[in-house]
C-alpha positions in Angstrom: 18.7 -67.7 -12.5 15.3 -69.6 -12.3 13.8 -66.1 -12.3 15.0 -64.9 -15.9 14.3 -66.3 -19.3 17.2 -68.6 -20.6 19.4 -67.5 -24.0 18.9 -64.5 -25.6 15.3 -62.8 -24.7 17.0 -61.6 -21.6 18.7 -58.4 -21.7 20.3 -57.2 -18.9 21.5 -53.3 -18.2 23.6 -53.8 -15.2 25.8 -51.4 -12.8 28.9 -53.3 -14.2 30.4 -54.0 -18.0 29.4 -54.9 -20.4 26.8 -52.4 -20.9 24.6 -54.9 -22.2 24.2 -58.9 -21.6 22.5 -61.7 -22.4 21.6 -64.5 -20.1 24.9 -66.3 -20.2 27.0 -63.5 -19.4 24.6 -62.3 -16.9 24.9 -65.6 -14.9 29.1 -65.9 -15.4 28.8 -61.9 -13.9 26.6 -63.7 -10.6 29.2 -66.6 -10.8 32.1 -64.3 -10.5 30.4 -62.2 -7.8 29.8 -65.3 -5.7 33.0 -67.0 -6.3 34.2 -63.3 -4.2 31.6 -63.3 -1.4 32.3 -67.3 -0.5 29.7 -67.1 2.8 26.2 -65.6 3.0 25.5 -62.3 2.8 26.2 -60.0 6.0 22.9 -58.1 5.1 20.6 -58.7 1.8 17.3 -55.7 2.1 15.4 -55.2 -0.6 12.9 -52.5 -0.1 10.5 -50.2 -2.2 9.1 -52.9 -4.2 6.2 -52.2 -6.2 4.8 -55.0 -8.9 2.2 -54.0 -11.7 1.1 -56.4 -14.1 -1.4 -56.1 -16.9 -2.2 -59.6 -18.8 1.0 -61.4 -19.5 3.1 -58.4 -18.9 4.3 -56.6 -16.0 6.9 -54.3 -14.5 8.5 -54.2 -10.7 11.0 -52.2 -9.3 13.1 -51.7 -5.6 15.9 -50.9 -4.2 18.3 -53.6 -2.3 21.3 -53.0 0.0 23.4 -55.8 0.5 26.6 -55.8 2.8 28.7 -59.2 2.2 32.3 -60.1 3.5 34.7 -60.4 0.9 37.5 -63.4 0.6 39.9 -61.1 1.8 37.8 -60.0 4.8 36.7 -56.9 3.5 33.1 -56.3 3.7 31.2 -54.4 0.8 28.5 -52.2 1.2 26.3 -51.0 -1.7 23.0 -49.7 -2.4 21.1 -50.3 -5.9 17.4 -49.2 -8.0 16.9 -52.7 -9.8 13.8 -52.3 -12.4 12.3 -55.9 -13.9 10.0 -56.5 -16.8 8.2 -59.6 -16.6 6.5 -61.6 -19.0 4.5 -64.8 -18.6 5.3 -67.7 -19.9 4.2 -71.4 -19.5 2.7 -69.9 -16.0 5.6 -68.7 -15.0 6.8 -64.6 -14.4 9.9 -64.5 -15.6 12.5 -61.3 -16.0 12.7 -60.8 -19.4 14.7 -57.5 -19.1 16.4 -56.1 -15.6 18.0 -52.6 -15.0 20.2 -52.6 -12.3 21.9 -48.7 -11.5 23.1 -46.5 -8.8 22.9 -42.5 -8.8 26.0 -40.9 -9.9 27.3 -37.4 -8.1 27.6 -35.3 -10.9 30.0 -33.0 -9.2 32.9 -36.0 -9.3 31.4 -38.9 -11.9 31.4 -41.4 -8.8 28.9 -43.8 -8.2 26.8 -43.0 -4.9 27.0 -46.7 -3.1 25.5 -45.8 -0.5 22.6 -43.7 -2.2 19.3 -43.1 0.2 15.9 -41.8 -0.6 
């Protein structure tokens, strides 16, 4: 969570409720997710990634598949567009707003997982 700014500057569109979070509920979202995938990820590719900044702002987006093995065994295997806006503070880049979303097939109102270009 090094990566983001702390309290509320960050706001977060994610794939999962709520619809919109700050950082705290962003991290307890990671925590959860963790606490489910207990060992390192099968597979973690992030691809696509394009980075444009201009001054103290900037903008990045890519797409990352991760495959990870569940508690129960199960492995999970999903494809998502994640799009950052950065701002510099102090030095640092940090992600002052992430959008994190997967195509949706119209035809059933399903998420597309597994989604390629």
């Amino acid at each position: 969570m090094k990566a983001y700014t702390p309290g509320t500057e960050l706001i977060v569109f994610d794939v999962t409720p709520p619809r919109q979070q700050g950082f705290d509920a962003y991290k307890k979202g990671w925590q959860e997710f963790f606490a489910g995938f207990p060992g390192p990820s099968d597979t973690f590719e992030l691809t696509d990634l394009s980075v444009t900044t201009e001054g103290k702002l900037g903008y990045g987006h890519s797409i990352q598949h991760v495959v990870a093995t569940g508690k129960d065994g199960k492995k999970t295997d999903f494809t998502v567009r994640v799009t950052d806006c950065y701002r510099q503070i102090d030095g640092k880049w940090l992600i002052t707003h992430e959008h994190v979303s997967v195509p949706v097939d119209l035809a059933t109102g399903k998420a597309d997982l597994a989604s390629k270009p």
